[in-house]
N, CA, C and O of each residue as an XYZ file, in Angstrom:
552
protein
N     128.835    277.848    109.549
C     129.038    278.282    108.188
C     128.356    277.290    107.239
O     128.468    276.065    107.272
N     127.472    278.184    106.202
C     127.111    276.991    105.316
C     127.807    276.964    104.088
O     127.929    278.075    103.572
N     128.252    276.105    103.529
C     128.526    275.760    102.064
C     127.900    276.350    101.066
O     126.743    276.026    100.798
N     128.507    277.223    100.422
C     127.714    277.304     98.809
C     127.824    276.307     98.139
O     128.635    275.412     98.379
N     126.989    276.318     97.162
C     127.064    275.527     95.574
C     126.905    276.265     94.604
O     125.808    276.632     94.184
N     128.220    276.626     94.046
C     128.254    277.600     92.779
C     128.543    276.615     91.594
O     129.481    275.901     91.239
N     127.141    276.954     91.105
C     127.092    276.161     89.574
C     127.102    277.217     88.460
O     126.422    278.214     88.216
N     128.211    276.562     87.842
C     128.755    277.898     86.428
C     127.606    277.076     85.277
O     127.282    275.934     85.604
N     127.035    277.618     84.026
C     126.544    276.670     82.852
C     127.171    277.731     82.079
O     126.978    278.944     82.171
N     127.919    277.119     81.336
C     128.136    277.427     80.112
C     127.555    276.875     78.879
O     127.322    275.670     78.795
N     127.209    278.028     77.522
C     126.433    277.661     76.930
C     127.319    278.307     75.730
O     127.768    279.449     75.631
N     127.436    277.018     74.709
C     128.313    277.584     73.680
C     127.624    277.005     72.151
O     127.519    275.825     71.817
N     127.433    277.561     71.793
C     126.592    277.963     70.356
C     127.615    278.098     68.905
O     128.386    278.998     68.571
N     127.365    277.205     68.441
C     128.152    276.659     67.196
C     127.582    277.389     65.747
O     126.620    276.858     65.193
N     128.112    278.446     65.233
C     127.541    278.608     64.185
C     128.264    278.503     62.904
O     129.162    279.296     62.622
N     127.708    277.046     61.712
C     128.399    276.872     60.931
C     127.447    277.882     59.836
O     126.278    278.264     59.795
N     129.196    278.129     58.650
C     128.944    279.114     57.825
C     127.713    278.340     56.769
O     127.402    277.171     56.997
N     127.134    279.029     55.736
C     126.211    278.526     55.133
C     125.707    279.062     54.203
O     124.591    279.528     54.430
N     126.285    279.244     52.742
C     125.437    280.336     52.088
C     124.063    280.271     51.671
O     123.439    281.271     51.316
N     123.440    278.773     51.719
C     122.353    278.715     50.969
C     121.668    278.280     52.161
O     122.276    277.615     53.000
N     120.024    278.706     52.365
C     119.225    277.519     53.274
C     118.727    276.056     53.498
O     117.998    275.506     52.673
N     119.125    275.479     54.584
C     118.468    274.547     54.230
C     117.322    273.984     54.353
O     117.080    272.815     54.653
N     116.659    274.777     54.132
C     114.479    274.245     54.042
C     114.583    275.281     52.662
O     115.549    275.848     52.153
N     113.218    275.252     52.332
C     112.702    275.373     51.195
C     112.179    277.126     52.049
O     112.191    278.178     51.411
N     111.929    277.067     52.967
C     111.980    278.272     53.785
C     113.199    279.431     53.300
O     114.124    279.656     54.081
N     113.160    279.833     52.545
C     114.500    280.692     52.264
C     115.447    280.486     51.229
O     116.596    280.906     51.092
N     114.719    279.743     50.516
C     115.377    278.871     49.196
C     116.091    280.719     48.324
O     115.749    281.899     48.245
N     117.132    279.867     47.906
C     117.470    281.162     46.654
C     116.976    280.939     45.553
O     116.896    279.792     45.113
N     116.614    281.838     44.995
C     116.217    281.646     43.240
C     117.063    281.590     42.541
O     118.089    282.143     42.935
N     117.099    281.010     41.355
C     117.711    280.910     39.800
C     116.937    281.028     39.494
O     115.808    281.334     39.877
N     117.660    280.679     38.298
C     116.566    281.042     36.900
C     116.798    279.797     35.847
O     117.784    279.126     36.150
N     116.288    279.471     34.992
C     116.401    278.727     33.696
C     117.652    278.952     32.903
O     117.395    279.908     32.170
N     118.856    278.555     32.689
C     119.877    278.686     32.229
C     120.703    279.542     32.997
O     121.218    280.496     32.415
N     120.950    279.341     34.375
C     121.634    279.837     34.927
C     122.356    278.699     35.636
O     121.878    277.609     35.952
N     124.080    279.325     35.905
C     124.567    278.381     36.900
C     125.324    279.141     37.957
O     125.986    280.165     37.790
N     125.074    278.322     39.322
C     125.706    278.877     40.576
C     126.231    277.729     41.254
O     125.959    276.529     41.234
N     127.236    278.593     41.985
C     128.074    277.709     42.682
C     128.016    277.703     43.901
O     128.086    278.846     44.353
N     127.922    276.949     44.629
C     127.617    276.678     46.155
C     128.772    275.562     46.768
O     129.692    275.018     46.157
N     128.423    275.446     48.024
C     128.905    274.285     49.086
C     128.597    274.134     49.693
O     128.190    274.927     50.543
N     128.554    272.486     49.697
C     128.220    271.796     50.801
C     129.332    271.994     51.992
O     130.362    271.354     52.207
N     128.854    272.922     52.574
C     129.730    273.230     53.880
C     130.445    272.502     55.049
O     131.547    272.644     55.580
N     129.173    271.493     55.285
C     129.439    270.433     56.369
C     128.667    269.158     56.222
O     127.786    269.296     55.374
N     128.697    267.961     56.759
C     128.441    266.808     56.906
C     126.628    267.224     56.896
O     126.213    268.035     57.723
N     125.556    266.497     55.763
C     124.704    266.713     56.236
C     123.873    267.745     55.930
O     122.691    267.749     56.274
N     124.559    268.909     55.110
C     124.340    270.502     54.643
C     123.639    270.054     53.303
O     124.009    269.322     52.385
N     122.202    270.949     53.600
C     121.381    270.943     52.179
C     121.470    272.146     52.070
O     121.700    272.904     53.013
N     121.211    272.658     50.291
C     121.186    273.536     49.695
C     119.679    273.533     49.365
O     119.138    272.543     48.872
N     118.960    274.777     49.678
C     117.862    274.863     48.550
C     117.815    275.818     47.724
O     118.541    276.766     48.024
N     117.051    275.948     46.511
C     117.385    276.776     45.137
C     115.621    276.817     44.736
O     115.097    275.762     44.379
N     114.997    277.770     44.804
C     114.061    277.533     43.991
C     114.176    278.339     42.342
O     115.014    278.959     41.688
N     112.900    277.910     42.221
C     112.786    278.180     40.287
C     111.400    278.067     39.737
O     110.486    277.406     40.229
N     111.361    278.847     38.578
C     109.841    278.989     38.323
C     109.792    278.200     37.051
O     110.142    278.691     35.978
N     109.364    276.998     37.178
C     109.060    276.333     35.796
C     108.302    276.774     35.187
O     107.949    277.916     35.481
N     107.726    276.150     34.135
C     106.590    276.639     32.659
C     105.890    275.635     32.683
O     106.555    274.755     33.231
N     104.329    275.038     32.226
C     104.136    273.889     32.518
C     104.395    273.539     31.119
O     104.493    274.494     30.348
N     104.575    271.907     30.453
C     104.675    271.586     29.379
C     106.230    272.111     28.965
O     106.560    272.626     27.896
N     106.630    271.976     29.514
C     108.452    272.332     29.049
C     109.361    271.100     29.802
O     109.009    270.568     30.855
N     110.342    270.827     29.207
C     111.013    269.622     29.506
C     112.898    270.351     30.115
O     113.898    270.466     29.407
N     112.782    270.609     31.219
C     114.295    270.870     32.090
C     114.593    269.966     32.613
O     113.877    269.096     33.109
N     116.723    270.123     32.536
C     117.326    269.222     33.261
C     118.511    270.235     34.116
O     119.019    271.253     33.647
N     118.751    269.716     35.324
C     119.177    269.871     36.698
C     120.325    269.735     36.100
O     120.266    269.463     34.901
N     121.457    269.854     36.626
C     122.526    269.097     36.762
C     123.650    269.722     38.072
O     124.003    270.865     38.364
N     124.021    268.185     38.723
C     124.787    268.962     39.873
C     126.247    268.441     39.776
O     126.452    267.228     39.841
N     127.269    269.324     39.623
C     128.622    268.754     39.449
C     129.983    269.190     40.239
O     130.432    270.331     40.354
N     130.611    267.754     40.845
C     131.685    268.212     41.683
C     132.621    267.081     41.509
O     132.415    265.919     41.159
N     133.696    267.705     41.839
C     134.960    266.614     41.826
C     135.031    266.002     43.353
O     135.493    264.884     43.584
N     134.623    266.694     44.146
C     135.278    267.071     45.600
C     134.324    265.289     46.304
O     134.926    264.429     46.948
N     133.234    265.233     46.023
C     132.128    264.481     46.553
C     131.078    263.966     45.531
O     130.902    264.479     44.426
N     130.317    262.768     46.076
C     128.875    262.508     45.278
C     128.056    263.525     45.781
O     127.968    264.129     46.850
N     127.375    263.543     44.502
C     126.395    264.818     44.761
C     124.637    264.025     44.139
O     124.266    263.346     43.182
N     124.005    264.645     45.382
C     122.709    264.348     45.051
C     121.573    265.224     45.264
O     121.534    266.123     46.103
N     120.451    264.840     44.278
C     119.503    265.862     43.646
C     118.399    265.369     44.198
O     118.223    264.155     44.096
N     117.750    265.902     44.661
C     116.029    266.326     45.177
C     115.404    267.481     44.031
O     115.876    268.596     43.807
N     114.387    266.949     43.491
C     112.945    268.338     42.858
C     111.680    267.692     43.586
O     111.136    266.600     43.753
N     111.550    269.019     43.910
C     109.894    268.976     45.032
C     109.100    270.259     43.955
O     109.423    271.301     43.385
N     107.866    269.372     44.136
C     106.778    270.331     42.837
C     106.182    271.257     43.795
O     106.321    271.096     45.007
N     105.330    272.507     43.134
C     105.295    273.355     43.601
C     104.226    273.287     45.199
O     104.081    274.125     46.088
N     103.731    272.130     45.045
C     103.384    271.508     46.666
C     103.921    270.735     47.252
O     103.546    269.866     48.040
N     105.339    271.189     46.681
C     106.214    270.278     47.763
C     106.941    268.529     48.103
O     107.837    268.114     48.838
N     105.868    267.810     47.001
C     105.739    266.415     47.277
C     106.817    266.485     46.414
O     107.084    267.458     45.710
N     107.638    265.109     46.492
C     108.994    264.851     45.957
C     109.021    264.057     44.465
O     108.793    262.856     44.318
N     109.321    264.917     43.504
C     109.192    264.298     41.898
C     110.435    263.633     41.998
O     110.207    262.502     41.566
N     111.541    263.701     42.305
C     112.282    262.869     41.431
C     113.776    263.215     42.960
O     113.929    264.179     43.710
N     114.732    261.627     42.777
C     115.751    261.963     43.522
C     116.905    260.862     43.194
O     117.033    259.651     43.375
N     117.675    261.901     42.622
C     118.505    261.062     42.003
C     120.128    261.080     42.696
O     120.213    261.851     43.652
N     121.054    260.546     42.441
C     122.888    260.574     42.371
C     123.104    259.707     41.507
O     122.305    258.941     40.969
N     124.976    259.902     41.263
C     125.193    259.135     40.302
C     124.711    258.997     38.390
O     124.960    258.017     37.689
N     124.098    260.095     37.996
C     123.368    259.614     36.783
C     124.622    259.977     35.849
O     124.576    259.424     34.750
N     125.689    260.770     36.068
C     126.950    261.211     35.379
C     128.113    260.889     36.200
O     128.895    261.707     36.684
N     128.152    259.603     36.311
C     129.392    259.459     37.045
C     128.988    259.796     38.562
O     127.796    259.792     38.868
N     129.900    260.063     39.435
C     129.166    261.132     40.526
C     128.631    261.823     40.621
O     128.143    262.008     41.736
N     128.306    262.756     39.499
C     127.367    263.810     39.251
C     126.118    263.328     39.322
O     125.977    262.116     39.161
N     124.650    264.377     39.640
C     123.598    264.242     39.894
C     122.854    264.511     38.891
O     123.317    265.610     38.584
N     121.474    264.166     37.652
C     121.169    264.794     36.894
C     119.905    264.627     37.026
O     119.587    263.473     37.313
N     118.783    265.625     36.880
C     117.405    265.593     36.791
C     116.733    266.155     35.795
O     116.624    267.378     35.717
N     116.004    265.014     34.585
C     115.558    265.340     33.391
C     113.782    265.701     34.014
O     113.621    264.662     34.654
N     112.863    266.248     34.141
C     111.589    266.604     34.374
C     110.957    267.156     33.108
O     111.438    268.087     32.462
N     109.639    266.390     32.755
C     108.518    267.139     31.692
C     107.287    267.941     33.083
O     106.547    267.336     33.858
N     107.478    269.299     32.948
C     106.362    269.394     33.634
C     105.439    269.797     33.243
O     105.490    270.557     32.276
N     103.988    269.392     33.939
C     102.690    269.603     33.699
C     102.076    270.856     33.957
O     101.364    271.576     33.256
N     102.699    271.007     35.634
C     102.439    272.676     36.581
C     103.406    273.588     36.571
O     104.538    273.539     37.054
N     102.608    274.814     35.703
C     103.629    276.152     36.114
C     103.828    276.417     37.784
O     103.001    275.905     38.538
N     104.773    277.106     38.261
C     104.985    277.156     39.574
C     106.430    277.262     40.096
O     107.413    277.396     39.368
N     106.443    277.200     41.208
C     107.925    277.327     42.455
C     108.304    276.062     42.380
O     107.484    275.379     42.994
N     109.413    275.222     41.782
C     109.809    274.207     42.209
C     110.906    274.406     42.832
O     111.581    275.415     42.628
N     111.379    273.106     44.018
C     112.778    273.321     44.556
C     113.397    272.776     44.119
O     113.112    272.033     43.180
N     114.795    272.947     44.741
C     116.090    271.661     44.275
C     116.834    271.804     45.523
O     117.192    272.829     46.101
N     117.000    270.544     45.833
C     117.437    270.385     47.049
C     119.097    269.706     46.444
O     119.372    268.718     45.762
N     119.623    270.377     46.840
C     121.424    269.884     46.417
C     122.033    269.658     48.072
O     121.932    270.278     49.131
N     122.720    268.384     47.600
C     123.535    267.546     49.103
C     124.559    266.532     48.240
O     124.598    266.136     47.075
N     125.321    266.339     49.383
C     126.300    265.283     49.202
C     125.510    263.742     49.416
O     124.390    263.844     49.918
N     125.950    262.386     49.104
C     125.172    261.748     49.548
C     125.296    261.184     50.763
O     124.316    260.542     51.141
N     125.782    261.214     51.139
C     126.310    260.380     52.543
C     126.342    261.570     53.645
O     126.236    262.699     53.167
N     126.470    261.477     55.010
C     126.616    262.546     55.768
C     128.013    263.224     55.732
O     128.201    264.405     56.023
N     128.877    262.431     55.381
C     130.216    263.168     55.292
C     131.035    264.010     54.110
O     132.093    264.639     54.104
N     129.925    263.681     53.022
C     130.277    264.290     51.839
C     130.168    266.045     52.455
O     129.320    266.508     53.218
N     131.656    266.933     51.635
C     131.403    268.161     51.726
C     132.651    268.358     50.217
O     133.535    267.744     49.619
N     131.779    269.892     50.227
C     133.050    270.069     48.955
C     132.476    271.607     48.184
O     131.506    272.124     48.737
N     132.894    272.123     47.287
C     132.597    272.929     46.452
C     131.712    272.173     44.859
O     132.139    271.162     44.302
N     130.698    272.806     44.479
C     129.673    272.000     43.183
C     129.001    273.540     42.665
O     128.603    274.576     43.199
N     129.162    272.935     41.182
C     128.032    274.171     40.370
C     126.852    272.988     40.324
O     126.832    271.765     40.464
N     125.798    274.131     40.023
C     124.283    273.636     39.742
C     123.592    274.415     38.154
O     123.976    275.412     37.542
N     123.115    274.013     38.039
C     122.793    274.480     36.076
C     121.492    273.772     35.999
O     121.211    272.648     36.417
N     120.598    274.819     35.259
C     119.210    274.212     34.881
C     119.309    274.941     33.688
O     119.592    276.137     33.617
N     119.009    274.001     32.525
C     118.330    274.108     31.304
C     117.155    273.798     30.588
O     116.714    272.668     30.796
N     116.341    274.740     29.545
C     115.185    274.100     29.329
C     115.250    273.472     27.915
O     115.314    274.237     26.953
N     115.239    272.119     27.719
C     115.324    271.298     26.695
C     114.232    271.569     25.375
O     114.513    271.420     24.186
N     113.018    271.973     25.898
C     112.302    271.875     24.877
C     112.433    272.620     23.469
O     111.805    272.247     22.478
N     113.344    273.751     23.475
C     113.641    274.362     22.305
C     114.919    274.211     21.914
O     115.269    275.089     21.126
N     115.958    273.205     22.249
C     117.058    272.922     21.917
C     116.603    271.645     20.499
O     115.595    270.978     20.264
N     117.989    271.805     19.807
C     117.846    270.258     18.973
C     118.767    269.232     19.438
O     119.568    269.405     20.357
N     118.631    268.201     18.800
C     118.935    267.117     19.180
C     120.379    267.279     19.521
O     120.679    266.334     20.251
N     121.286    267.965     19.342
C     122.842    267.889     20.248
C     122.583    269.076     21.158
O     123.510    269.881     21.244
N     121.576    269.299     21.790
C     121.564    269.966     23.086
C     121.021    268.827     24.088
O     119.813    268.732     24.303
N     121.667    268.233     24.505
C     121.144    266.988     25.619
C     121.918    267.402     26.943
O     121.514    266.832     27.957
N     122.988    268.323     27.104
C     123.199    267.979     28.574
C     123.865    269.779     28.860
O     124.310    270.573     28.032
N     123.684    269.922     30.370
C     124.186    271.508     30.747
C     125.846    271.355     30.461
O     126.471    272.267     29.920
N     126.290    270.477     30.756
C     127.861    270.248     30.240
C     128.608    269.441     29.790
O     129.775    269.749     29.546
């Protein structure tokens, strides 16, 4: 009699929930004075958001949560990284940009650390036709 060798593999596939993508691959749109609310779902979870700037117009980002630090990525419409901020409001994230190129920019929204998770709105406004007591989305 010979011996079998019965080898079982189990293969188990983890799928965390996620409303937004995280690459620029599948980014959601906004718009200029719009705000949405998202989450950072899990340890590590980026959000992307794209948006169509104007060139010569001056917008600011803003990312806000109680739950976690929150931090801001803008990548220009080729991608290379303009600006990356946390902290500019307290824990909150804020990104003031003059831009030069009309185009797709992203925004990459995260916690800062790998363990940050939580619920955050995001808000983009365009400064250049506000007056001087329009300085911040909230």
């Amino acid at each position: 009699m010979i011996p079998y060798l019965i080898i079982f593999i189990l293969s188990l596939s983890l799928c965390l929930a996620d409303e937004y993508s995280n690459g620029v691959s599948g980014a959601f749109a906004i718009s200029v004075h719009q705000t949405v609310s998202g989450v950072i779902d899990y340890g590590g979870d980026l959000d992307y958001f794209q948006i169509t700037f104007l060139a010569g117009r001056t917008y600011q980002i803003t990312m806000q949560s109680s739950a976690f630090d929150n931090h801001l990525k803008l990548l220009s419409p080729s991608l290379s990284l303009l600006s990356s901020v946390d902290d500019a409001i307290g824990l909150n994230a804020q990104i003031t940009v003059a831009t030069s190129t009309a185009g797709a920019y992203y925004i990459e929204a995260s916690g800062l650390t790998s363990s940050d998770t939580g619920g955050y709105t995001l808000g983009v406004v365009d400064l250049t036709p506000c007056s001087g007591s329009c300085t911040s989305f909230y």
